[in-house]
ChimeraX commands (.cxc) that place a marker at each C-alpha (Angstrom):
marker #1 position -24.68,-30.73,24.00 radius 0.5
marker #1 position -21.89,-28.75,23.27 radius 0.5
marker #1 position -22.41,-28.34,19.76 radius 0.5
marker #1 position -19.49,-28.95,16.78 radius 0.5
marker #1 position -15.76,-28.24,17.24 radius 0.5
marker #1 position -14.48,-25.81,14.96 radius 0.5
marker #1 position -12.64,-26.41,11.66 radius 0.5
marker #1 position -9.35,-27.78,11.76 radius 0.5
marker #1 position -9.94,-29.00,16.03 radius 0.5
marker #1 position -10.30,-31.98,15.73 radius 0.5
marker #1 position -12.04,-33.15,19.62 radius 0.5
marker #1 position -12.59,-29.32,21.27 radius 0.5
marker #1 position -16.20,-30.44,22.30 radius 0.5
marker #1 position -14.34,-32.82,24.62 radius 0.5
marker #1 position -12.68,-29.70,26.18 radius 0.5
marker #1 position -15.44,-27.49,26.74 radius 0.5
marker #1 position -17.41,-27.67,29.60 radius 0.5
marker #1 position -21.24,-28.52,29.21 radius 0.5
marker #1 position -23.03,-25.48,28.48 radius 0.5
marker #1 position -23.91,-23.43,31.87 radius 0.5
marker #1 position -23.75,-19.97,32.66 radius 0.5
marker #1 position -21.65,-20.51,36.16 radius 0.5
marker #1 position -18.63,-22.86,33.76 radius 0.5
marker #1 position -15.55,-20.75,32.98 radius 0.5
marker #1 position -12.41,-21.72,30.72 radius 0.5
marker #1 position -9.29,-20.65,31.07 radius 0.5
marker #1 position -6.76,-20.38,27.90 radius 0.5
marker #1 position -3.14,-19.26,28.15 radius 0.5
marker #1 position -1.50,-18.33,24.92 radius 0.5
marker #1 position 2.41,-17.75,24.67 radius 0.5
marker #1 position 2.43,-18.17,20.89 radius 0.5
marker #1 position 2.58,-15.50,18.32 radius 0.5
marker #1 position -0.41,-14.31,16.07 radius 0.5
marker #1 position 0.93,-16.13,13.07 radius 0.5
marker #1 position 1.70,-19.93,15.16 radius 0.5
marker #1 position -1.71,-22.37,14.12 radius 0.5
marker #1 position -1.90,-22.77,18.35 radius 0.5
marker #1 position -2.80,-19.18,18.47 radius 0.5
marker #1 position -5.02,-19.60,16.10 radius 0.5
marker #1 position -6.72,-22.48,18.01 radius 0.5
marker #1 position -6.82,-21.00,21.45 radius 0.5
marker #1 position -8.66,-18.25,19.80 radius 0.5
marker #1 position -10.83,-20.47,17.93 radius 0.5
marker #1 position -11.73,-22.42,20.80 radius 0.5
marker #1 position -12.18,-19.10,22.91 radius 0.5
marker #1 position -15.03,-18.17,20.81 radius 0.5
marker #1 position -16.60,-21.51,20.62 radius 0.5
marker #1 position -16.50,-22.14,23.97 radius 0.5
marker #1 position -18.23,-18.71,24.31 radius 0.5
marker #1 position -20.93,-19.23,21.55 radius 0.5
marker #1 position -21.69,-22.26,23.61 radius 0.5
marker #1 position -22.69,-20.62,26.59 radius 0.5
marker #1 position -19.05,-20.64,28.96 radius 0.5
marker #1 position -17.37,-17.86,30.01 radius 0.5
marker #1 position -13.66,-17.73,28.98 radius 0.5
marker #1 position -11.14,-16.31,30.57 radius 0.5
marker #1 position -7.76,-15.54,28.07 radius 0.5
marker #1 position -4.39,-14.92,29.29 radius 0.5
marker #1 position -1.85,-13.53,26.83 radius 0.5
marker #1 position 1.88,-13.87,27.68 radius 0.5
marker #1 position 5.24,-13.85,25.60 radius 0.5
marker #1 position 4.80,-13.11,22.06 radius 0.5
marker #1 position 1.12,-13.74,22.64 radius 0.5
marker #1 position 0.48,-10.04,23.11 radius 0.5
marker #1 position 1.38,-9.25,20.31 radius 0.5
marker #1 position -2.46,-9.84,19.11 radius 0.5
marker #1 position -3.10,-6.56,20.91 radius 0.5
marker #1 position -1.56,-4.89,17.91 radius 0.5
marker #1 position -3.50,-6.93,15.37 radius 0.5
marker #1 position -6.92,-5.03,14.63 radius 0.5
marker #1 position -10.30,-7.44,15.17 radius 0.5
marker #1 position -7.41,-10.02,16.16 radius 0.5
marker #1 position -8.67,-10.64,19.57 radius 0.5
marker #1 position -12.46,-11.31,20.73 radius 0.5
marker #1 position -12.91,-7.62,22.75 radius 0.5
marker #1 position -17.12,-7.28,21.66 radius 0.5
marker #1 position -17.53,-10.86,23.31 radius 0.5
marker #1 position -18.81,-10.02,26.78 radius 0.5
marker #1 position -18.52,-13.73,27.76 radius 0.5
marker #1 position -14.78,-13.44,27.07 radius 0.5
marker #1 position -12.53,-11.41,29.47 radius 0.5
marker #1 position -9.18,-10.78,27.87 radius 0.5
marker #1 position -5.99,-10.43,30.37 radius 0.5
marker #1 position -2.19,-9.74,29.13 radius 0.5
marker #1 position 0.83,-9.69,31.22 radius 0.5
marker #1 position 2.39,-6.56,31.88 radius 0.5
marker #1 position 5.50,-7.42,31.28 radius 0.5
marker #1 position 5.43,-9.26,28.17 radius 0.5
marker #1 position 3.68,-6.07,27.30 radius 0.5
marker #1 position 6.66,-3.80,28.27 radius 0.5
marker #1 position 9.22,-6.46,26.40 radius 0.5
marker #1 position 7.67,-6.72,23.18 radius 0.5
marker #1 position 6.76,-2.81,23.19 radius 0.5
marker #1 position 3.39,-3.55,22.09 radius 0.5
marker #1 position 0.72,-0.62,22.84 radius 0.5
marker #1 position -0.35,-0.90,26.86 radius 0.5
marker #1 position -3.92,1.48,26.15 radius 0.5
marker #1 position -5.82,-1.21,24.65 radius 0.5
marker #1 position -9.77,-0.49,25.96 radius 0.5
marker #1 position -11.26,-3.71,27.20 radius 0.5
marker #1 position -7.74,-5.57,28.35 radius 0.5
marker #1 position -6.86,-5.81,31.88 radius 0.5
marker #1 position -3.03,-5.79,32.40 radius 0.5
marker #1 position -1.73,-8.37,34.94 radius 0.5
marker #1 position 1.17,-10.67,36.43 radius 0.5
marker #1 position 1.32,-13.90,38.20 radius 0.5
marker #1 position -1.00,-13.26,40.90 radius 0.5
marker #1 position -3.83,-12.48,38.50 radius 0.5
marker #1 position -2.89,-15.95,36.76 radius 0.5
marker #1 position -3.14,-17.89,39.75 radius 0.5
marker #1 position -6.33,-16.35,40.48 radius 0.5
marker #1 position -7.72,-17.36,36.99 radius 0.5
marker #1 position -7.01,-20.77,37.60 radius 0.5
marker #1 position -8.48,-20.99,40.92 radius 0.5
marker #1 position -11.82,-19.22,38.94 radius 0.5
marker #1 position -12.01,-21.87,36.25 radius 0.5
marker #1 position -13.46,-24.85,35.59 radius 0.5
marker #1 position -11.28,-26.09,33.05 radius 0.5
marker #1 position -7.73,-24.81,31.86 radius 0.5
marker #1 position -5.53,-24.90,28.61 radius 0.5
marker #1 position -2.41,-23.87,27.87 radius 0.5
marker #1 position -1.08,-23.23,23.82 radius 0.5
marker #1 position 2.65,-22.56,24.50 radius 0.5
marker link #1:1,2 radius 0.2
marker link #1:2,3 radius 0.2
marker link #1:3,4 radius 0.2
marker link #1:4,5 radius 0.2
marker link #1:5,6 radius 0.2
marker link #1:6,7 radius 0.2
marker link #1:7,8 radius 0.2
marker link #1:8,9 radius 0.2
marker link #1:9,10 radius 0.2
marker link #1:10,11 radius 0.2
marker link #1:11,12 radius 0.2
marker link #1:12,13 radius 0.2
marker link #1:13,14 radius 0.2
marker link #1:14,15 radius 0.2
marker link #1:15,16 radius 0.2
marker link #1:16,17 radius 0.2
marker link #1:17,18 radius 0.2
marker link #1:18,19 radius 0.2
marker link #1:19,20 radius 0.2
marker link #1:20,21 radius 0.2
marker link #1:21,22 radius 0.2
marker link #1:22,23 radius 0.2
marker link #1:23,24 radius 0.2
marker link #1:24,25 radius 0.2
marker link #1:25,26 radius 0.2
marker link #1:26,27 radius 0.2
marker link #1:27,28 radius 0.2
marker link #1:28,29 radius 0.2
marker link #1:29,30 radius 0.2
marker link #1:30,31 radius 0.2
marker link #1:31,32 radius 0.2
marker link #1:32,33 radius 0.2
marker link #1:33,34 radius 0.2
marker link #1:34,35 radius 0.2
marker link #1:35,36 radius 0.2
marker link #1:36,37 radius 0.2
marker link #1:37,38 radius 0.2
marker link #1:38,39 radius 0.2
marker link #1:39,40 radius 0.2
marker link #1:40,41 radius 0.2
marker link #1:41,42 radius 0.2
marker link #1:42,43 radius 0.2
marker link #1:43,44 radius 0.2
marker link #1:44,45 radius 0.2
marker link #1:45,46 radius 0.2
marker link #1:46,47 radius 0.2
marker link #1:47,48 radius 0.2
marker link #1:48,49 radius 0.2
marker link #1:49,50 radius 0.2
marker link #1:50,51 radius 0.2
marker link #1:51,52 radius 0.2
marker link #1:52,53 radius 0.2
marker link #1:53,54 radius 0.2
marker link #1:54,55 radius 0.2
marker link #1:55,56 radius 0.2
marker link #1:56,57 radius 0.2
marker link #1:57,58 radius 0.2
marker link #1:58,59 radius 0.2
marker link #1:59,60 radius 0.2
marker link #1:60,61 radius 0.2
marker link #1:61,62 radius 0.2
marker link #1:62,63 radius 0.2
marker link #1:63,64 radius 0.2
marker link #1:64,65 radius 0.2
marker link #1:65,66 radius 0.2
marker link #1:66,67 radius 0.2
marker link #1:67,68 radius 0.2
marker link #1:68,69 radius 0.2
marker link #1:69,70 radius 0.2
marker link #1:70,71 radius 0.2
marker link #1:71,72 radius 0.2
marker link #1:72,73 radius 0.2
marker link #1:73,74 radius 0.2
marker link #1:74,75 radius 0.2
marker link #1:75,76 radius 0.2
marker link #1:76,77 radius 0.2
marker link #1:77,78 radius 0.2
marker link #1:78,79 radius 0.2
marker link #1:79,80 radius 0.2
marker link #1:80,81 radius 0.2
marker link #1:81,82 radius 0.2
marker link #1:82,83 radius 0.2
marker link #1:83,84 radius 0.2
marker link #1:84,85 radius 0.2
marker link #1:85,86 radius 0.2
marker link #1:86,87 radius 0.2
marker link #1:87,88 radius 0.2
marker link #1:88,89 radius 0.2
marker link #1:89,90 radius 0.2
marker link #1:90,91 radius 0.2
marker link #1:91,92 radius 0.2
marker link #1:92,93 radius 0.2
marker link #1:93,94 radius 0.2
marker link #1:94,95 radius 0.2
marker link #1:95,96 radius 0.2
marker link #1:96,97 radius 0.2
marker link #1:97,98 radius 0.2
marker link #1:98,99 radius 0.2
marker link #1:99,100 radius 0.2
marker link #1:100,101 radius 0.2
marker link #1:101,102 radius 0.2
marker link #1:102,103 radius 0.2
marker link #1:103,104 radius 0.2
marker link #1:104,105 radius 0.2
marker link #1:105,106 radius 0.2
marker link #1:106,107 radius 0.2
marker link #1:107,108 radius 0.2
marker link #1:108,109 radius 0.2
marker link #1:109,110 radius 0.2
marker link #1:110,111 radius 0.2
marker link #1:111,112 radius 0.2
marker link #1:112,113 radius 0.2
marker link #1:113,114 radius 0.2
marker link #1:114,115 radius 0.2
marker link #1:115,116 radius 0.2
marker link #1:116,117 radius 0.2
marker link #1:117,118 radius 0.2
marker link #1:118,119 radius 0.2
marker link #1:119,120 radius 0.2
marker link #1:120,121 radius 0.2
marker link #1:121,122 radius 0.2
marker link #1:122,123 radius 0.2
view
């Protein structure tokens, strides 16, 4: 059992893989901090962790801006790995020293979706 969706998304447990500690999710976001899909990509990052998955987030467009936003994105969640592109980062001029973020491109997207299990996309 999965356990309950969070508030507000409406038929996540359908999403998230059965609990195991070898599943792995993979969430794009391309939205901004303020946009409700953020919001639920995040949401669903964290429940998808509590429930035993490792997630794997991919921040691209105005998506990284959330590395701006103190407590904004999981970084104390070990079961989360948090990836932004580089040059979204360079575009937006958002600050490229944030501990705990790796800083990628294309290839390191492809490889996350070879690595995952399941994938989503909130653009």
């Amino acid at each position: 059992m999965v356990g309950k969706a969070p508030t507000g998304l409406p038929g996540t447990a359908a999403i998230l893989p059965a609990v195991s500690t070898d599943r792995r999710l993979g969430i794009l976001i391309a939205r901004p901090p303020s946009s409700p899909r953020c919001r639920a990509a995040l949401a669903l990052a964290r429940a998808a962790s509590a429930a035993g998955v490792r997630v794997d987030l991919f921040l691209t467009a105005e998506a990284v801006d959330l590395l701006a936003a103190p407590g904004a994105l999981p970084r104390e969640d070990t079961r989360i790995a948090v990836a932004v592109c580089s040059r979204s980062v360079a575009r937006r001029g958002v600050p490229a020293d944030v501990a705990g973020v790796d800083y990628a491109g294309q290839p390191q997207l492809a490889g996350m979706l070879s690595r995952c299990d399941r994938f989503v996309s909130f653009c």
